[in-house]
Each structure stands twice: as structure tokens, then as C-alpha cells.
C-alpha positions as CSV (number, residue, x, y, z in Angstrom):
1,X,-5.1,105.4,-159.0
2,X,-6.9,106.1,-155.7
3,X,-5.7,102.7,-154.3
4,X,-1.7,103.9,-155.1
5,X,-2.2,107.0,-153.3
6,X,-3.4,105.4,-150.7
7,X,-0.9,103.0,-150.6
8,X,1.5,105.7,-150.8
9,X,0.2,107.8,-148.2
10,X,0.1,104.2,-146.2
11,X,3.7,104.5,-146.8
12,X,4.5,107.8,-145.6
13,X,2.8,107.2,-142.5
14,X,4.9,104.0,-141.7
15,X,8.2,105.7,-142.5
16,X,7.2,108.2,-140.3
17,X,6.3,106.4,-137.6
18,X,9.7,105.2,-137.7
19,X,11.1,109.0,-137.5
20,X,11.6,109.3,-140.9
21,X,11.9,113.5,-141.4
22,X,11.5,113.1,-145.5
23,X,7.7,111.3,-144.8
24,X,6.7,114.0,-142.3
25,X,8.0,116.8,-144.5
26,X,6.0,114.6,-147.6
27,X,2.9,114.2,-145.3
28,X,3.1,118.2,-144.1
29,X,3.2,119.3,-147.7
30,X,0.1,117.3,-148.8
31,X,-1.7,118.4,-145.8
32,X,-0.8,121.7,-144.5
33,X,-2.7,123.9,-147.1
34,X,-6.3,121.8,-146.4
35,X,-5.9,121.8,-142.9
36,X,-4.8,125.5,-142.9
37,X,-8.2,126.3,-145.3
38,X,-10.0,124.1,-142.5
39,X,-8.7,126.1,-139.8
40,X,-9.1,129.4,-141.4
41,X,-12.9,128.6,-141.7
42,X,-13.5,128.1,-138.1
43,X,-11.0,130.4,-136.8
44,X,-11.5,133.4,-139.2
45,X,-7.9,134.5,-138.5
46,X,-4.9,133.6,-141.0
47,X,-2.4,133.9,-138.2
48,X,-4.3,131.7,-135.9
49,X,-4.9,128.9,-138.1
50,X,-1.2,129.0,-139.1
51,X,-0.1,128.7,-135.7
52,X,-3.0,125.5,-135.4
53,X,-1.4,123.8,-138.3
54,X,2.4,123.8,-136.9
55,X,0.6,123.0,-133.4
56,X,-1.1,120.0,-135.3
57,X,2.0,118.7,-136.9
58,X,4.1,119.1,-133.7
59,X,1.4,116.8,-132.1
60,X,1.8,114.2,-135.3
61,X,5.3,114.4,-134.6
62,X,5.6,113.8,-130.8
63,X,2.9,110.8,-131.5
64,X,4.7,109.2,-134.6
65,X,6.1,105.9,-132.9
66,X,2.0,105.3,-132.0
67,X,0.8,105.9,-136.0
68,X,-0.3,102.6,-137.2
69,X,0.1,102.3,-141.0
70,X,-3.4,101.1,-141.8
71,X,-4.4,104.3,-139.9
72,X,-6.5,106.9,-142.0
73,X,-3.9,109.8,-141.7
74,X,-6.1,112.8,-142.8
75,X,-9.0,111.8,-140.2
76,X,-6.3,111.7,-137.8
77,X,-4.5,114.9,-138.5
78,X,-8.6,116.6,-138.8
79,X,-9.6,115.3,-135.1
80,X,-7.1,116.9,-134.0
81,X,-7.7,119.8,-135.3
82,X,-11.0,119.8,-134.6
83,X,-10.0,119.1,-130.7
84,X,-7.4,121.7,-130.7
85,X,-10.6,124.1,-132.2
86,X,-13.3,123.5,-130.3
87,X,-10.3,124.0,-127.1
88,X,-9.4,127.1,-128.3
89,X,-13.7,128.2,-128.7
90,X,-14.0,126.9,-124.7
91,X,-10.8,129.0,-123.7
92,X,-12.5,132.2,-126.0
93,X,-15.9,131.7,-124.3
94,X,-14.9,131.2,-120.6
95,X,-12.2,134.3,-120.6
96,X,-15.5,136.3,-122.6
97,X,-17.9,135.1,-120.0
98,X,-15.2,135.7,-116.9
99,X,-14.2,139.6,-118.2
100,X,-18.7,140.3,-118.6
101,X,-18.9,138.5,-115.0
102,X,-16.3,140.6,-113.8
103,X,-16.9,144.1,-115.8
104,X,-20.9,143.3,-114.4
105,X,-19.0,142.8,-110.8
106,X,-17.5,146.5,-111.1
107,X,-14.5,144.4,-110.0
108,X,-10.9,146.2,-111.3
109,X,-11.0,145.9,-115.0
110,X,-7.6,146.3,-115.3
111,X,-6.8,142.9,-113.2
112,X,-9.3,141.2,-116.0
113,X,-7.4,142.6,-118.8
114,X,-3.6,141.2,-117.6
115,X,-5.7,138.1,-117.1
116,X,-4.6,137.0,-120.9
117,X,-4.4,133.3,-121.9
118,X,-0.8,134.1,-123.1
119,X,0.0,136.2,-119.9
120,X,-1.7,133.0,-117.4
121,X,0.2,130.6,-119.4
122,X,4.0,131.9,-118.8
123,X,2.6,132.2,-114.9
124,X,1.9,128.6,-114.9
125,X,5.3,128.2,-116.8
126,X,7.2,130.3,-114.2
127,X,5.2,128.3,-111.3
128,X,5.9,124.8,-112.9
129,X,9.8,125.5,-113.2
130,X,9.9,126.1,-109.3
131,X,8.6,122.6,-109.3
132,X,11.2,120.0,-108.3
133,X,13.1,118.2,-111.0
134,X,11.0,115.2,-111.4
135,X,7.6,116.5,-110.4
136,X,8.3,119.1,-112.8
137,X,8.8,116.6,-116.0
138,X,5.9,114.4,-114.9
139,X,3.8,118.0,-114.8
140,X,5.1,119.0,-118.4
141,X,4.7,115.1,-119.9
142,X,0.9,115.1,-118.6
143,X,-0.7,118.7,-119.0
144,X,2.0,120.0,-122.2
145,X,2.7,116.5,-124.1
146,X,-0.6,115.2,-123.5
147,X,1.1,112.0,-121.6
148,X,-1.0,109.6,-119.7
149,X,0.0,108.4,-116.4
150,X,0.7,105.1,-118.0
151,X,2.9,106.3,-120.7
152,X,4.5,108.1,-118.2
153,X,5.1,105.8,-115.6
154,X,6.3,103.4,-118.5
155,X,8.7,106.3,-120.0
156,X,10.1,107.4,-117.0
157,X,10.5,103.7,-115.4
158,X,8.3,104.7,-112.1
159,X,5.1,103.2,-110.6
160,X,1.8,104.5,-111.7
161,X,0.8,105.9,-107.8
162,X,4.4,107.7,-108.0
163,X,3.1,109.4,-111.2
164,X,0.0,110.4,-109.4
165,X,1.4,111.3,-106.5
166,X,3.7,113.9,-108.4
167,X,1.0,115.1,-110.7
168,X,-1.3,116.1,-107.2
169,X,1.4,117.8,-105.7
170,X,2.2,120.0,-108.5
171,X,-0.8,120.4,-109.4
172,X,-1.6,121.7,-106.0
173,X,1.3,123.8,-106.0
174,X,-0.2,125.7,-108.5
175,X,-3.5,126.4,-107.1
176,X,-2.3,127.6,-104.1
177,X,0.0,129.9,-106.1
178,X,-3.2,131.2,-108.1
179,X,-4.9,131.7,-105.4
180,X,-2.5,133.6,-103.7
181,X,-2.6,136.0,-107.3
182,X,-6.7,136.1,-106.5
183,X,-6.5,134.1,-110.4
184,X,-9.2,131.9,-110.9
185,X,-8.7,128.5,-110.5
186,X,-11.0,127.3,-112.7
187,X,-9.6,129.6,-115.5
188,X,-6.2,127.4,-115.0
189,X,-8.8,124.3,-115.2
190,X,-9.9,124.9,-118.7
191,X,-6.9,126.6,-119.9
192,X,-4.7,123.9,-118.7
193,X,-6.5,120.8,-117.9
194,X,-9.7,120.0,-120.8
């Protein structure tokens, strides 16, 4: 019995590797309510671990041509997860630890509090749309779809120093625009860049 549903599940994964919207919708529905339960546990928040689920699958989705069928599908979906947990705990911790450094700095408070994860993240959205056309999609393939430059350079039919070339100049772009806000750099480092 265990060997069918594995051979099943082996099957799923290959169809959806191929695109196939019936095996992704077969694989979400075996999966979402144990990865949601996983999520809940860490997260202690129903709303955030709903959100990490759909974030989870949109990741399965983007990556479906790479799934290999012999590939153990849950301990894939769970490491990410896991990655996309332990992410979220670093982001918690460094915007807990930056508001206490700041609060202890009598620095304005009220600066700390528009300094959101949500409010820093449609900056960086604003910033990377001023980006030129091309820079602009290498920027969103690396840091958003988790590209790297090779898949990039292969996608896009450019050379790899092109790619890295792009990716330094927007990403400089940016720093000098968060400087100018007095935002701290390093807060775009971990939020963006881990």
C-alpha cells in the first residue's frame, strides 16, 4: 500500500513538473493542512502560517520544471518551509533588536515604528521600478524569484558578468536610496538578501 502511494505521489510530482495544474492542485490538497499544522506550531499565528503555505506552494510552482520525480516531495515542500521560517524568525529578531537599539538610543521612535517589514518592502518595490527595464528584471529574478545568476544569464540569453554587472548597480541604487531615507542598510540586507 505504502509503495502505491508512493508511486502515486511519484506521479504527481512528474506531471507537475510538466505544468500539469490537476497534480499541483492533487499535491496542495494532500499537503496544505500538514504543512499549515507545521507552520502554525512555529509561528503561533493562523494567519501567518496560511500566508507561509500559499508562499510555499507559489515557490513549488515557480520551481516545477527542476522537480525530479524520484524526489521526496514532502521533505522538499518542509525545507522550504523550514527556510522560509527560520527567515521570517531572523527578520522578527533583527527589526526587535534594531527598535530596543534605537528606543535605548532616545532616537525618534516614531521613525522606528514606519520602519515596518511591509512598509520597507513597498520602498524597495517603488525603488526597484525606477530601475531601468532590464536591470530591473535581473533585480526581481535574483532577490524575489530566488534566481541564480546562472539561471538568469541562461533565461534571459545574456553573459554571466552582464548579470552581475546589473545586479551591483541596482543593488547600489538602492543603498544609496536608503541611505538618503537614514534606513538602515543592513535592515535591507536581511530583509532582502539572506
Amino acid at each position: 500500500m505504502q509503495e502505491s502511494k508512493t508511486e502515486n505521489e511519484s506521479a504527481l510530482v512528474n506531471n507537475l513538473s510538466k505544468g500539469n495544474l490537476l497534480a499541483f492542485n492533487t499535491l496542495y490538497n494532500i499537503y496544505s493542512s500538514r504543512l499549515y499544522r507545521f507552520a502554525v506550531g512555529y509561528l503561533k499565528s493562523d494567519e501567518e502560517a496560511e500566508e507561509l503555505v500559499q508562499e510555499v506552494f507559489t515557490i513549488v510552482w515557480e520551481k516545477r520544471a527542476k522537480l525530479k520525480q524520484e524526489l521526496s516531495f514532502k521533505s522538499f515542500l518542509f525545507t522550504i518551509a523550514f527556510n522560509l521560517i527560520r527567515k521570517h524568525f531572523r527578520t522578527k529578531a533583527y527589526l526587535s533588536d534594531y527598535f530596543k537599539a534605537e528606543t535605548r538610543n532616545d532616537l525618534d521612535t516614531e521613525t522606528s515604528q514606519k520602519i515596518t517589514y511591509d512598509s520597507l518592502h513597498q520602498y524597495i518595490i517603488n525603488l526597484v521600478n525606477q530601475l531601468p527595464g532590464r536591470r530591473k528584471e535581473i533585480f526581481i529574478k535574483s532577490r524575489f524569484e530566488g534566481l541564480s545568476i546562472t539561471e538568469i544569464s541562461e533565461k534571459l540569453k545574456i553573459s554571466h558578468k552582464t548579470v552581475e554587472n546589473q545586479l551591483t548597480d541596482a543593488l547600489k541604487f538602492i543603498r544609496t536610496n536608503l541611505n538618503k531615507e537614514s534606513i538602515p542598510v543592513l535592515l535591507f540586507f536581511v530583509l532582502f538578501l539572506s
